[in-house]
C-alpha positions in Angstrom: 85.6 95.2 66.5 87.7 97.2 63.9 90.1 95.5 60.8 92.0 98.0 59.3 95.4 97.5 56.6 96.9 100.9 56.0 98.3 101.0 52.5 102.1 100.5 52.5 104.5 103.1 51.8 104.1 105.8 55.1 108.0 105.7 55.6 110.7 103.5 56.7 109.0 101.0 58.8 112.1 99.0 59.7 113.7 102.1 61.5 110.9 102.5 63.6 110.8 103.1 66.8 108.2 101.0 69.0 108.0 102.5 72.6 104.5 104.0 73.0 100.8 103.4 72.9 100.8 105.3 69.7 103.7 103.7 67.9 101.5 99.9 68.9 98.0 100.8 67.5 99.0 103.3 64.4 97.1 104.8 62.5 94.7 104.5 65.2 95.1 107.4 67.6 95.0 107.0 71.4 91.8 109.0 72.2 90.2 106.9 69.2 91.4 103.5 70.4 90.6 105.0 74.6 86.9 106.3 73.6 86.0 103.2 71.0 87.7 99.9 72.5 89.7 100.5 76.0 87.8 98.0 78.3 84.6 97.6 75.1 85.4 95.9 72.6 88.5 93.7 71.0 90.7 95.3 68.2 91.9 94.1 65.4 94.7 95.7 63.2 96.4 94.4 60.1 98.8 95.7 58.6 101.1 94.8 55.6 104.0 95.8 57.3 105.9 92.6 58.6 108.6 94.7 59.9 106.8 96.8 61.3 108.0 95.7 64.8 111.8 94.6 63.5 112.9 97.4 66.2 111.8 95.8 69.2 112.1 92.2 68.3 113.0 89.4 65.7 113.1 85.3 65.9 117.3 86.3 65.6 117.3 87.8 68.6 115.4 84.6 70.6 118.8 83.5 71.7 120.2 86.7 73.0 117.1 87.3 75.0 117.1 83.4 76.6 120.6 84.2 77.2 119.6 87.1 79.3 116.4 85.5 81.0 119.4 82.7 82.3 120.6 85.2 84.6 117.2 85.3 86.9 116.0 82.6 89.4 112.8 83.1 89.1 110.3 80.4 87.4 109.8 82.5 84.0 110.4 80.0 81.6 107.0 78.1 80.5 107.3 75.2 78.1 104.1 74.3 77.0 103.2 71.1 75.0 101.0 71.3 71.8 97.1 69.9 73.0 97.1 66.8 73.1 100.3 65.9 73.1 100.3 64.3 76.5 103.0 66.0 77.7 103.6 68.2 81.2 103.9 71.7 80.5 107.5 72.8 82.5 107.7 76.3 84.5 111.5 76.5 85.5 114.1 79.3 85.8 115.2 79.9 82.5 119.3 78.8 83.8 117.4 75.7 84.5 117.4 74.0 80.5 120.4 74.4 78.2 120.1 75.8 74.9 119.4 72.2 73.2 116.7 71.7 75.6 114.7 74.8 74.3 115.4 73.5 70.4 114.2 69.7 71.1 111.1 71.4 72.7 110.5 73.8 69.9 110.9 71.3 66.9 108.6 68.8 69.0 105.7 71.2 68.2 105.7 73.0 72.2 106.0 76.6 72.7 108.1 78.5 74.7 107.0 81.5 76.5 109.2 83.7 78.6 107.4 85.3 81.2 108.0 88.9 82.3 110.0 89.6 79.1 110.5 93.4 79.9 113.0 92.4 82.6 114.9 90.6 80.1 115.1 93.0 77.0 115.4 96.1 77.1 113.3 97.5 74.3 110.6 95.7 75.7 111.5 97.2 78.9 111.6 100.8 77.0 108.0 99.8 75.9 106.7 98.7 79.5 108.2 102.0 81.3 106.4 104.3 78.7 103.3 102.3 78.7 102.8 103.0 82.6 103.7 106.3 82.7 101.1 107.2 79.8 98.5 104.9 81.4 99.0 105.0 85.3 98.8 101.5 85.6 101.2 98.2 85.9 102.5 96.8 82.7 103.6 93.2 82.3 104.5 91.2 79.1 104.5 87.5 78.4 107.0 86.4 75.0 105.5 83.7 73.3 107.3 81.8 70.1 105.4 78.5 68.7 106.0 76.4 66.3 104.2 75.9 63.1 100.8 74.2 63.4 100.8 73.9 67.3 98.2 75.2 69.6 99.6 75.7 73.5 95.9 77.0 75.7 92.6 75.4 74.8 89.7 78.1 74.6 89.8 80.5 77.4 89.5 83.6 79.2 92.0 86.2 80.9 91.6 88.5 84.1 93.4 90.7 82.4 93.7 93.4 79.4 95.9 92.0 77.0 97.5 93.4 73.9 98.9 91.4 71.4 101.8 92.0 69.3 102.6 89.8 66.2 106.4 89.9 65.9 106.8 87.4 63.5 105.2 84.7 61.6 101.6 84.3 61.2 98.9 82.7 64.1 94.8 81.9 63.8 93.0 83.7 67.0 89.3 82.7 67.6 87.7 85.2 69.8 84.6 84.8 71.0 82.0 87.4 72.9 81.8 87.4 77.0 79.6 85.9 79.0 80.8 88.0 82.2 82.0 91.4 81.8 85.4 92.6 83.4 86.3 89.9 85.9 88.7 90.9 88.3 92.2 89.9 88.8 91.4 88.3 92.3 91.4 84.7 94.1 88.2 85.1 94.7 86.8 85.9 91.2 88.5 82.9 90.0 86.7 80.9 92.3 83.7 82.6 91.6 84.1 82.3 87.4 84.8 78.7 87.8 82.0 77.8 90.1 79.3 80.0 87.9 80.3 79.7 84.3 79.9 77.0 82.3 80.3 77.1 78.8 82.3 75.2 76.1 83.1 76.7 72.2 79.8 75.3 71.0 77.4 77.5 73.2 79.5 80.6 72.7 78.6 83.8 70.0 82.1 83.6 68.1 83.4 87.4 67.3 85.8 87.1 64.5 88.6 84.7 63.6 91.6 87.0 63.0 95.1 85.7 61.4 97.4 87.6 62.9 100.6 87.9 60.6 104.2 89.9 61.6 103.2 93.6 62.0 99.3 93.2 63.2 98.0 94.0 66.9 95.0 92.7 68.5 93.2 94.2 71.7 91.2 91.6 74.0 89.2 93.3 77.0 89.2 91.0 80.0 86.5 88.3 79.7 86.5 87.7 76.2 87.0 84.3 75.4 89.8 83.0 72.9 92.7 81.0 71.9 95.3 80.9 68.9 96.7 78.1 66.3 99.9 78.4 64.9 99.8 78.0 60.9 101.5 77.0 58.2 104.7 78.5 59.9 105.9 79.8 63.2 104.5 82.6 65.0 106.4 85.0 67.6 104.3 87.6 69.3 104.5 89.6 72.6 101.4 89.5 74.8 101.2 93.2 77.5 99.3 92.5 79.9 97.5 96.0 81.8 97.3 95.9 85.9 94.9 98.7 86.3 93.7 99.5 89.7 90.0 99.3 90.4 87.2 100.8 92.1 87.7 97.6 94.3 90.8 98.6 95.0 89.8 102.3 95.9 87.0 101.3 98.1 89.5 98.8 99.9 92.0 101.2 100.4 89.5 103.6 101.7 88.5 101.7 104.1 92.0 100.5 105.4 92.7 104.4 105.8 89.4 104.6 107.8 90.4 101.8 110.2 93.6 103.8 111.2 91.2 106.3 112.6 88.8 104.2 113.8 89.3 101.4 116.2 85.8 99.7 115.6 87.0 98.4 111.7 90.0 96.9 113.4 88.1 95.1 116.1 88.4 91.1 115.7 85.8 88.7 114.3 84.7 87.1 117.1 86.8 83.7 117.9 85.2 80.3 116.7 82.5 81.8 114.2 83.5 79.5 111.5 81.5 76.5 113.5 79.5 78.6 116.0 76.6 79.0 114.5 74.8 82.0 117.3 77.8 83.6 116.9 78.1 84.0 113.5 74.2 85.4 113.9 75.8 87.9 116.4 77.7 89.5 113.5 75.4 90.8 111.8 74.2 93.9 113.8 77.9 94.7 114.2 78.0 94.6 110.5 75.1 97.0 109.9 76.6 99.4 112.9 79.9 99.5 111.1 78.6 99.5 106.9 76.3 102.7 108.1 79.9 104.4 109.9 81.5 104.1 106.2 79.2 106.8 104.4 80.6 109.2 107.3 84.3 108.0 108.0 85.5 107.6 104.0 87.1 110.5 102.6 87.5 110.7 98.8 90.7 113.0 98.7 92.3 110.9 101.5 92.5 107.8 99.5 93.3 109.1 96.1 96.1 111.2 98.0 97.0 107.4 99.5 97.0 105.7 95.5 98.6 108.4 94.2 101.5 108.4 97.0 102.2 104.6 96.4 102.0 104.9 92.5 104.7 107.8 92.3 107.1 105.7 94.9 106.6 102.5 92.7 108.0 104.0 89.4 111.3 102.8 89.2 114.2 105.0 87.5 114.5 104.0 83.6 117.8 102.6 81.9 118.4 105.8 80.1 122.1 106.4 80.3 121.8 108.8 83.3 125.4 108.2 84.6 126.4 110.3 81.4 124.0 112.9 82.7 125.1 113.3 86.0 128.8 113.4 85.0 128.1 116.5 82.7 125.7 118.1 85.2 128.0 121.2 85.6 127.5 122.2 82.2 123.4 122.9 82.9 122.7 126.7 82.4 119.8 128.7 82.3 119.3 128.3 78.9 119.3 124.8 78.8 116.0 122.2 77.8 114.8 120.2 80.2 112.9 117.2 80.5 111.2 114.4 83.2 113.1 111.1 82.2 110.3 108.3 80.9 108.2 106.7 83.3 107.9 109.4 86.3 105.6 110.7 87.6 105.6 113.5 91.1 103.8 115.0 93.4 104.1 118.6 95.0 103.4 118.5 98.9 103.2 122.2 100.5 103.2 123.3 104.5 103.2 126.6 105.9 106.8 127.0 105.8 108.1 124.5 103.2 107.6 122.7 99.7 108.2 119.1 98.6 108.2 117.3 95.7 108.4 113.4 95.7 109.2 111.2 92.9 110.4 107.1 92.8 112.4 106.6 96.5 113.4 110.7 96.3 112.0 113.2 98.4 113.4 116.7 97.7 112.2 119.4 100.2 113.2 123.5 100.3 111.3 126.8 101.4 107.8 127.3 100.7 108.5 129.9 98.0 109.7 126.8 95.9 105.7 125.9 95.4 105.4 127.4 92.1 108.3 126.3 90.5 107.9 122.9 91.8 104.3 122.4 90.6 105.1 123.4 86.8 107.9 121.1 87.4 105.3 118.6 87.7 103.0 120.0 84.9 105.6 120.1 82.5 107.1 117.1 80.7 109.6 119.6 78.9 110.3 123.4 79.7 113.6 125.4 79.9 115.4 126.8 83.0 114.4 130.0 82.4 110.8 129.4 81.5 110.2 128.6 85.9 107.8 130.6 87.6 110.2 133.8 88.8 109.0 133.1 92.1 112.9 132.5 92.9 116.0 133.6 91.2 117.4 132.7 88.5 120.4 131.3 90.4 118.1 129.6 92.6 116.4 127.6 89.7 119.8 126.3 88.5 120.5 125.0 91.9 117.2 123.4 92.2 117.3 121.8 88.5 120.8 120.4 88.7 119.5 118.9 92.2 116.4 117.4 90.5 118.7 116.0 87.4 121.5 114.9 90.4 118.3 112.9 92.5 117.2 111.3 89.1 113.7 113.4 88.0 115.1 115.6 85.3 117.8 115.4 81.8 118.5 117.1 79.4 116.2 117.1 76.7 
């Protein structure tokens, strides 16, 4: 648990520009907060900045972003009554309630929360994109504006990471210390959390009891236990939420990639073992026969190849004005700087006779003399044209870099 306030006065924080890790947890660095607090401990930093985050996102620009969230049909709008109100919390598309609708539920002490706010503005989108790519992991985000004095969640606990980010106003967080370390994200640790934990505010060790004003940032691991009061006025804040894969999730996909070559994992369970009890018995030695095949049929290199395939495909090509790239991409020379656009990431794939590199939906494949060039490719977030590995000529590494920049890897820096 860390509470820092860095003296005003370290430049013009209403200019700033909030798309990184960096840019949320300042002065912290990112090794510091990784090494100290990433999955250990919760994080609290104040700040006497309150526009510290005017960049990304003000109450003035509510509205606008509604306005926006209108366009989807999916549920992502979740009014939720103050405790106690006895009210019905509402999860509709946003197109569903007009503009007056969201004011009468505002000024009747609920709280609006927009969820999966990245789609719906872009800075926050900017944010999300850079936060994956620096991470490796999924990044979701959850907008959340309540009115003074109002409380929307009683006491509780999250499956996953969460940062918050205090937009505007001011809100009273109670976090207390975990009784279960790291729950996963999964159906079945829910059930298992609410079948084997019981616990109310009284019996828990309470951490520290933040106020989070416009400006701050709090850090909650997954598991800790908490929940936030709206003050003497409003409070605005944007909750990212981290999707990191697991060792779980390894295991399970090493096993899936095992079954492919191995007929016995994809076998059946045997038909009526729900109610039969001798055959559930008979399960068992298949069980041991197949748990004491894994040691020999998982290969370590075969599933992180797998992962890393599906993460690079998944990364989606950023809003980053690319149409005014591609209708200047003549003008590249072999002087020009050159960088990988925001959010993705590649991978280099080599046979005896050619080289590929892969990035988003794209495949780009040539002769195998390409393998050098293409791997600093990938090792480089920035380089010029005529920095690439010489193992091709110089006309050949305009042809490939304009090709890269036409597929959507590469810009301009």
């Amino acid at each position: 648990m860390l509470t820092t306030r860095p003296e005003k006065g370290h430049g013009d924080m209403a200019q700033r520009d909030i798309n990184s890790l960096e840019s949320l947890i300042s002065p912290m660095t990112r090794r510091e907060f990784m090494d100290a607090y990433w999955g250990k401990s919760s994080l609290t930093l104040h700040r006497r900045e309150r526009d510290y985050f005017s960049s990304l996102f003000s109450l003035a620009d509510m509205d606008a972003c509604l306005m926006m969230a209108a366009n989807s049909s999916d549920n992502v709008l979740h009014i939720v009554p103050a405790l106690d109100s006895g009210r019905s919390a509402t999860l509709t598309p946003a197109a569903g309630l007009s503009k007056d609708r969201f004011y009468d539920a505002y000024l009747s002490g609920d709280t609006i929360r927009l969820i999966a706010a990245e789609k719906f503005w872009l800075p926050f989108g900017r944010l999300a994109i850079n936060l994956q790519n620096a991470l490796g992991m999924g990044i979701g985000s959850n907008l959340f504006l309540t009115p003074p004095g109002s409380q929307a969640f009683p006491a509780h606990i999250d499956t996953l990471d969460t940062l918050v980010v205090q937009l505007g106003g001011s809100k009273q967080w109670h976090i207390w210390e975990p009784i279960y370390e790291r729950p996963l994200a999964s159906q079945i640790s829910n059930q298992h959390l609410a079948e084997n934990l019981e616990w109310t505010e009284e019996k828990l060790t309470l951490r520290e009891k933040p106020v989070l004003e416009a400006g701050d940032v709090l850090y909650l691991p997954r598991g800790y236990f908490h929940k936030a009061i709206a003050g003497d006025e409003f409070s605005l804040h944007l909750s990212i939420t981290f999707h990191p894969l697991t060792w779980v999730d390894f295991f399970t996909r090493a096993i899936e990639l095992a079954a492919l070559e191995n007929p016995e994992f994809r076998q059946d369970l045997p038909p009526g073992f729900v109610a039969d009890r001798e055959t559930q018995q008979s399960m068992a030695p298949i069980f041991e026969f197949l748990r004491a095949q894994l040691g020999e049929k998982l290969s370590f290199d075969a599933t992180l190849r797998s992962l890393l395939e599906e993460q690079v495909g998944a990364r989606t090509f950023p809003a980053d004005g690319h149409f005014s790239v591609l209708a200047n991409v003549q003008e590249i020379g072999p002087d020009s700087a050159i960088e990988k656009r925001s959010g993705l990431a590649c991978l280099v794939e080599s046979s005896d006779d050619t080289a590929a590199i892969r990035f988003g939906p794209k495949r780009v494949q040539g002769p195998k003399a390409l393998s050098s060039t293409l791997e600093y490719i990938r090792d480089h977030q920035h380089f010029r044209i005529c920095d690439l590995p010489d193992a091709i000529s110089s006309e050949s590494k305009l042809v490939l870099v304009r090709r890269l920049i036409r597929d959507g890897l590469l810009r301009p820096s």
